[in-house]
Every structure is written in C-alpha cells, then in structure tokens.
Phi, psi and omega in degrees: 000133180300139152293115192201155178332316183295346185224032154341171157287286181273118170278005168296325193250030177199297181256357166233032159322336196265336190269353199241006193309322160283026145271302213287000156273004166257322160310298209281171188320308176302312190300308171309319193287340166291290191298322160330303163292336175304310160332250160348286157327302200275327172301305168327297188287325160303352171276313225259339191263335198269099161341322176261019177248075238244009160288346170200131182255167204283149200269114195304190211257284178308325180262351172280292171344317175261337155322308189262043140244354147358281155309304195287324165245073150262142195254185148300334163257014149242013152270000170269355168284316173317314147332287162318299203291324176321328194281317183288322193283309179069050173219118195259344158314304189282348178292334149312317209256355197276290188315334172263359146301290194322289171315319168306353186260003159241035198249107179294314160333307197246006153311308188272001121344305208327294231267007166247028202255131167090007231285159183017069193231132151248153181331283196324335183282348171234021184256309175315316185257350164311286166323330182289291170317347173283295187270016164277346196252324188297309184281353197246316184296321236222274170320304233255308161329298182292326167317310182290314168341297205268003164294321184303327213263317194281338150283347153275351137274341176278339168309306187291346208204039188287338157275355162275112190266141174216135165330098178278172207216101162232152180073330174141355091034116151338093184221165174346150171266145218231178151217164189309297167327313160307317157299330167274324158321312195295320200293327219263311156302290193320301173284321206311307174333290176278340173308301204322286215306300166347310192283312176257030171264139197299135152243140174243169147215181177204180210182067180228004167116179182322291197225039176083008191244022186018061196278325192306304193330311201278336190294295203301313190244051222277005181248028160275111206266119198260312145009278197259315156325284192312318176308253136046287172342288219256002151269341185272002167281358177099330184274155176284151180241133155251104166332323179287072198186177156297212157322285190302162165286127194295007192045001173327317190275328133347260169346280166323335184245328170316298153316328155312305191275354185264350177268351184282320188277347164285343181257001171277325186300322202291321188278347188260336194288329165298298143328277201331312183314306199270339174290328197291286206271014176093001201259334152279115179241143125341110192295147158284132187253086166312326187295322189294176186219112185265358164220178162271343165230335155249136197315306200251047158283160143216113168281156194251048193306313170310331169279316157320294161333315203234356126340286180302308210284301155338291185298346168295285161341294198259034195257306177275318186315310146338307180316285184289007175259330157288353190249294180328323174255063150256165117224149194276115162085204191278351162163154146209179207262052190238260108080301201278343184240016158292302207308307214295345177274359163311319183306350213263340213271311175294352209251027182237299171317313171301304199273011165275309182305314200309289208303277150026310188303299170327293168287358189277329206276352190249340182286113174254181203241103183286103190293285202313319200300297183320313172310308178316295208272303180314320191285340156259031176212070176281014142303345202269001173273359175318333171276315190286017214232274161350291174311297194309296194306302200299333175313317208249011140098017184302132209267137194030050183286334154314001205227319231275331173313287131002273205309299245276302198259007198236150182052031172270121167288121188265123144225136201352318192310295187324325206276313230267329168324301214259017159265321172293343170269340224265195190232050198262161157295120183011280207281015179241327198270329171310323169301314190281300180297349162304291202324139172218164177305300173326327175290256215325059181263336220030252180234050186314293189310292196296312182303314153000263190296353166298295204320000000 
C-alpha cells in the first residue's frame, strides 16, 4: 500500500498533516539528514579556520559558498541518494558523511580535504548537536508563536470580560463569585511563568570525541586547544557548550525542556477541561457553523470538539515527553543506542503540542460568553454572600458567626429575604448592615475586575 495521507500510520503524517506542517523539515527524516550535513559542513570549516592544522587551510569564498549550498539546496533526491548509501553502510550517520565526500570530489579545493569531513568526530559529536538544533528551530520557529498567540488571545479575554460576574465552582459546588476574566487571568499567569522556562531553557552540545576525552583530537593535534576550538564550534551553532560528558551528550537539558514543556500542556488541559465545563453549564456559548454537523443524530449539538481535540492530544504530547525526560539522561556505561531511537520520535512529541495549541486556538476563537445567563444564575444563589456576611461580623467581634451562617445557610434554599432578615437582627452596627443589605451576589467580586484587567 502506497504511502498517503489515507493510509498513514501516524494521524500526524495523515489526517492533520496540513496542521503540522512546519515541523516537517525539521522532524522528518530529510530534515534530520539536512541538518547533518549542516553540521558537518560547518565543522569541515572550523578545521579550516585552526591555524595549526596546516593539512588543510581556510577555505576561499567560492568554496564556503559552495559547502553551504550543499545543505542549503539538499533535496529530496539526495536524501534517497543518502538512503542508497545507507543499504551498504547500514550507519545512517556515515552515509551522510560518505554522501558529502562525493560531493566533495568535485571541488578541486577540497578533494584533498575529504578525510577531514567528519575528523575525530563520534556519531554523537554531530548527533547531538543536530538534535540541539531540531529542537531550537521547533522551539523558538513552530512551538513558541502558537504559544505566545494562545497566552495573547486568553488575555484579551480576561481583559474583555474582566467585569463579568459568574457563579464560581469548588468541589463542583455553589462558591464565592469570580468573574470570567478573572478566571481566564489566572490561566494567563500560569502559562506566561512556564513559557518563560520554555523559552529559555539551555539546549547544549559537546564535540569532545568517542568517550569525551578528545582523545582522537589530541593523538593527532596534540598542539591544537581542542578546548577552546570546539567551544567556539558548538556556540557559533547558536547552542550552549558542554565539555563534559561520554559518548553521548547526557541529554539532562533535553529532559529539562521536555519537562517544561509537558507542564505548559497540563495547565492548557486544566484550561481546555474548564472551558469544556463552563459550555457544559451554559456559561460559554459556541458560535454556530450552519455547515457543520455537531452529531450524527442529534441536529441541534455544537460539541465543544476543539477543546476535546486538543485534550486528548496535549496527553499524547506529554505521554512521550515524560518519556523522554525520564529515558533520555540514562545511558549504560559510556553509551548505548537505547537513546537514538527515542530521539527520532521527538518530532511526534512537538508535532502533538502543535497541534493542540492549534485545535485550542480554533476553538477559543469560536466562543462568547452568555453575559444574561451568568447574571441570571448568580442572582439565585445568595448564599454565596454567607462569606462576606460571616468576615464582617467576625470584624466587629460578634460571637460564632461562621456557626451562626452555617445553621441560617447551608444545605438551604438561601434568599435575599432571608439574607437580609438576618443582617438586620444581627448586632453589626447600622452603617455596616446598611453596606451589607447594598450587596448583591453580582457585587461581590473584591478585586476580579482589577486583576483581570492587570494581567
């Protein structure tokens, strides 16, 4: 069976293929094999810039021109010559590096060079920094836009709707009143707190050899500061550098941005299962789509399918991310291969976080706020002024009023009547039961409104 969106594997590569589109030149197979040669390329030339490495010398203009198009117009049909090399090497790394030889043999400048394409290099010394680079370009090109987008969007709603009061809900439960904005401020604080760590959390590399001891380096070069070379190397990539390490890079900073990132996507769930909530009781309504079909039998749903969507999908997302922030910095001894074929599955891990902010987007972008319903429903539950009634008293030193509150309200139908009867028996001073008898459930925001409108 042909490979096509219809018989994908992966609903990533099949029925939202169109939504994920900007990972796949960095995630897919062609992208990894692109960024390699980049690597590599850029290493070739930094051998080339070290004075004391006087077996090869820095590289004109015409031939760094022509290294970096290499890369830069590598196709589709040289990532299947890379393939073909691959069925002999059964290494997909040296079939990269087999493939930039060829090329390289037609450059008279660089025919006598080839043996320094890859030099005292272990996989891992370009693998490492290959992966740094996938995900800094995911995160900062891909990840980080829809984030900032959906921080943007949930704040221009606790801005708009920063003066809407509604009936708040603990345990599921009749509680204090809130306002919408305020509820979405809070969500808005939360993510901003983890992008920042998103945003800035270290991708490193190192370029120090088999098992980290620039032992080839040194055998070869030993009057080469490989130290301070390599360092130079794996920052002028844009990457953080570390010396330290084994074969492998330990991937610790890996982990660490997995983790960032799967705690950003538990509080969109916590916001998408809470919108799911607020549709549920009315407090949210769904613009209508005449085309769409919200059941298959009954006419008049509109399901709150975007937030469903990017529920499941968000859990998918941090299902592997877990994964890989626990598996990644293990390796046994100075390496094994348990490792290479988690990493090739990051993209699957970014390309499910996209496509939940997406759906997340979609659906926010479709929602209003039922002002009347919210008023309406606050206006039959004067219980919830029983904290503010209870606090005052307890001001003015009025004896178990939090007891007295309790007998009047609970497991009661509470009404105004009621409320106002027993502020007027009670022993608060005049001008406080007046102030008290002002009150309505709809007032009793404190400072909703001000926080809102902060955020």
């Amino acid at each position: 069976m042909q490979l096509t969106k219809l018989t994908a594997l992966s609903p990533l590569d099949g029925r939202y293929a169109d939504k994920i589109e900007e990972l796949r030149p960095i995630f897919s197979e062609y992208g990894l094999m692109r960024t390699r040669l980049f690597v590599e390329i850029h290493w070739l030339k930094a051998l080339a810039m070290e004075p004391t490495i006087q077996e090869i010398t820095k590289f004109s203009s015409a031939t760094e021109q022509f290294l970096d198009a290499i890369w830069q117009n590598f196709s589709e049909q040289d990532a299947l010559q890379v393939k073909e090399i691959e069925k002999t090497t059964r290494h997909d790394l040296k079939a990269v590096e087999y493939f930039l030889k060829e090329k390289c043999s037609n450059l008279p400048e660089l025919a006598n060079t080839k043996e320094f394409i890859h030099f005292a290099c272990t996989s891992d010394d370009t693998n490492n920094l290959v992966y740094g680079l996938m995900l800094k370009a995911a995160r900062e090109d891909c990840l980080l836009p829809q984030i900032t987008n959906s921080i943007e969007i949930l704040r221009k709603l606790a801005h708009e709707y920063a003066a809407q009061p509604m009936l708040a809900r603990t345990h599921g439960q009749p509680a204090s009143p809130t306002t919408i904005g305020k509820e979405f401020a809070n969500f808005v604080a939360r993510l901003q707190q983890i992008a920042q760590k998103v945003s800035q959390t270290a991708i490193i590399g190192k370029c120090n050899g088999a098992v980290g001891n620039f032992s080839a380096h040194m055998i070869a070069y030993p009057e080469v500061n490989w130290r301070e070379l390599t360092h130079q190397f794996v920052t002028s990539l844009g990457l953080q550098y570390t010396e330290y390490s084994t074969q492998i890079e330990p991937h610790d900073n890996i982990a660490e941005l997995c983790n960032n990132l799967a705690q950003f996507n538990t509080v969109l769930i916590d916001l998408a299962r809470d919108i799911w909530g607020y549709v549920s009781l009315g407090y949210l309504q769904q613009k209508a789509n005449n085309l769409e079909v919200g059941s298959s039998v009954m006419p008049h749903k509109i399901n709150p399918i975007d937030f469903e969507n990017a529920e499941g999908n968000l859990g998918i997302a941090n299902a592997l991310l877990r994964h890989f922030s626990e598996k990644l910095p293990i390796s046994r001894w100075q390496r094994d291969l348990s490792d290479s074929t988690v990493l090739r599955n990051l993209g699957a891990a970014f390309g499910y976080s996209l496509l939940a902010y997406k759906m997340l987007l979609q659906g926010l972008e479709k929602i209003t706020v039922a002002n009347e319903f919210l008023d309406k429903e606050l206006m039959q539950h004067w219980e919830v002024l029983a904290e503010a009634i209870q606090t005052v008293m307890r001001r003015y030193g009025i004896e178990k009023p939090y007891e007295q509150l309790k007998a009047l309200t609970r497991g009661k139908n509470v009404t105004k009547d009621l409320l106002h009867t027993f502020i007027k028996d009670s022993q608060l001073p005049d001008e406080v039961k007046e102030k008290l008898l002002q009150l309505s459930p709809v007032d009793y925001l404190g400072l909703a409104k001000e926080l809102a409108e902060k955020i």
